[in-house]
N, C-alpha and C positions, 0 to 999 in steps of 0.2 A: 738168353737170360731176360733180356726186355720181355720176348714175347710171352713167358711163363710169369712172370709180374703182370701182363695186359692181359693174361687169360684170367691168373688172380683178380684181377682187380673187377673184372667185367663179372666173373663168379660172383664177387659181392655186391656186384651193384643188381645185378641179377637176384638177391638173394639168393646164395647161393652156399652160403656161410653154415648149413646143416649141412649138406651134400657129400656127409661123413660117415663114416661106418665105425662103430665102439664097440667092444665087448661088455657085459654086462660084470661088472665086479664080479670076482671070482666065477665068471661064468665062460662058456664056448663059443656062443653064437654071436655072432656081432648085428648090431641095429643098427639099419640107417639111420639118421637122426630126421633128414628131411621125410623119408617115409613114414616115421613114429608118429613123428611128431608135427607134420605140416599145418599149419594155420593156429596152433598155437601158439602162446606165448609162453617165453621159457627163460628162467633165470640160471647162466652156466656160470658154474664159480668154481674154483679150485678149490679143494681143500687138504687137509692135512688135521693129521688124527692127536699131535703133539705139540699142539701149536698154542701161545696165547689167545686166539680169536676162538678156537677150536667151540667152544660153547656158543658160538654160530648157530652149529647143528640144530639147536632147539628153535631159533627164530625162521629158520629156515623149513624145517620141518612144518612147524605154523603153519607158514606162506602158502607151502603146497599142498595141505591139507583145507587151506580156508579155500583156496581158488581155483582146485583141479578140476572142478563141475564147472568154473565157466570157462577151460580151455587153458589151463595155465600149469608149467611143471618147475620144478627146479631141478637142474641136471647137474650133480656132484662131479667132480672128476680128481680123483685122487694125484695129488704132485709131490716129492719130495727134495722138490728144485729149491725148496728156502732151507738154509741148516739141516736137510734129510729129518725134516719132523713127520714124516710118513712110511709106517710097516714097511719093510719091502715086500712081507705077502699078501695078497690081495684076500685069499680069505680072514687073515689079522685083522684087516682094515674092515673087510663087511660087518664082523665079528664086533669090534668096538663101536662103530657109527649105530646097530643094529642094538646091541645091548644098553652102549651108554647112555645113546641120546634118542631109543626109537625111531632113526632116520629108515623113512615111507621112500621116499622120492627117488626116482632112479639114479644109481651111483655104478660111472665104470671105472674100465680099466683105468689104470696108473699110467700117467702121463707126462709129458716134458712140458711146460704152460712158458717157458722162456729159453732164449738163446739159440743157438744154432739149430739145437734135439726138441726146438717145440714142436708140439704138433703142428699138422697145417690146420686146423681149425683157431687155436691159442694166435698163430700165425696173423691169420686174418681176420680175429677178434682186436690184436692190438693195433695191427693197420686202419682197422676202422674205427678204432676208439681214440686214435692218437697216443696208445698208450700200453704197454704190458702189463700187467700184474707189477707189482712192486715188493706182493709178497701175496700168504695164505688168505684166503676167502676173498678174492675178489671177484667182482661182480657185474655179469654181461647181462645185461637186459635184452633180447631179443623179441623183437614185433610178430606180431601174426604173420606178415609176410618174407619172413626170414631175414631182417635187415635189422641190424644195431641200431635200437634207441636210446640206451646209453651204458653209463660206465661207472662204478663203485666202487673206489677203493676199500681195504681192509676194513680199517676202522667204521666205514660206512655198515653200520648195523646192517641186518637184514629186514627188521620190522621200523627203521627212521621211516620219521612222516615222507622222506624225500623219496627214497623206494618205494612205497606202499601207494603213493598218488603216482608214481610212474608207470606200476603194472598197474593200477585201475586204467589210469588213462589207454594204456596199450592192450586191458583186456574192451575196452568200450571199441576200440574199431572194428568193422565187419568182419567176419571170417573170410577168408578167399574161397571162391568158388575152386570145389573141384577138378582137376584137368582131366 
């Protein structure tokens, strides 16, 4: 057990914390997340389609449309770990994000974002944030070089001044050279 903690841990110090593979909502194929998406910046949130915050979607949307030209995505990941406020089918869930709220941004599969069934990404998001999710739409800022810059709870809008100066600042540092 230590040692799968110290592999964890060294994973994220490593940026390592994409090192995932997701299927695309209602899709087959699953994406790495560090091959998609390496040297960007990426804001991963959980969301849920029934949810008070759920009108997220539009600010979020925003984001990833103002900043995907200089390297920046929002990565949706459907949960129905808070009061089951989330479709169980995954084309339901595309179907509403896609219709209600025009949601552009890549959104996958359904996932467990806390407790025992989270995934290992949720896993060591909370480990490195000090913190789990607490509920729907919360929010992991992720650096160019795959390492946690910070952490947003629900309530934290997606377009507050205090997000919005934090991907600038995290889209201003260098891109990683390619391996």
């Amino acid at each position: 057990m230590l040692s799968l903690l110290l592999v964890s841990a060294l994973a994220i110090a490593a940026g390592g914390l994409l090192d995932r593979s997701f299927r695309p909502l209602a899709g087959k194929q699953a994406v790495n997340l560090a091959s998609a998406y390496r040297g960007d910046v990426l804001l991963v949130v959980n969301t849920a389609s029934k949810c008070g915050y759920t009108p997220q979607f539009e600010a979020l949307e925003a984001l990833h449309a103002k900043y995907r030209r200089n390297g920046f995505a929002v990565l949706g990941f459907p949960s129905g770990d808070f009061k089951a406020q989330e479709f169980d089918d995954e084309k339901q869930i595309q179907e509403f994000c896609t219709l209600t709220y025009g949601v552009k941004f890549p959104m996958f599969e359904k996932v467990h974002v806390v407790g025992d069934d989270a995934t290992p990404l949720y896993r060591d998001l909370a480990k490195a944030a000090g913190q789990a999710p607490q509920w729907n739409f919360h929010k992991y800022l992720i650096g160019r070089d795959g390492r946690l810059v910070a952490s947003f709870g629900s309530k934290t809008k997606p377009d507050d001044p205090q997000v919005v100066a934090a991907i600038e600042q995290a889209l201003a540092a260098p891109r990683a050279k390619a391996r």
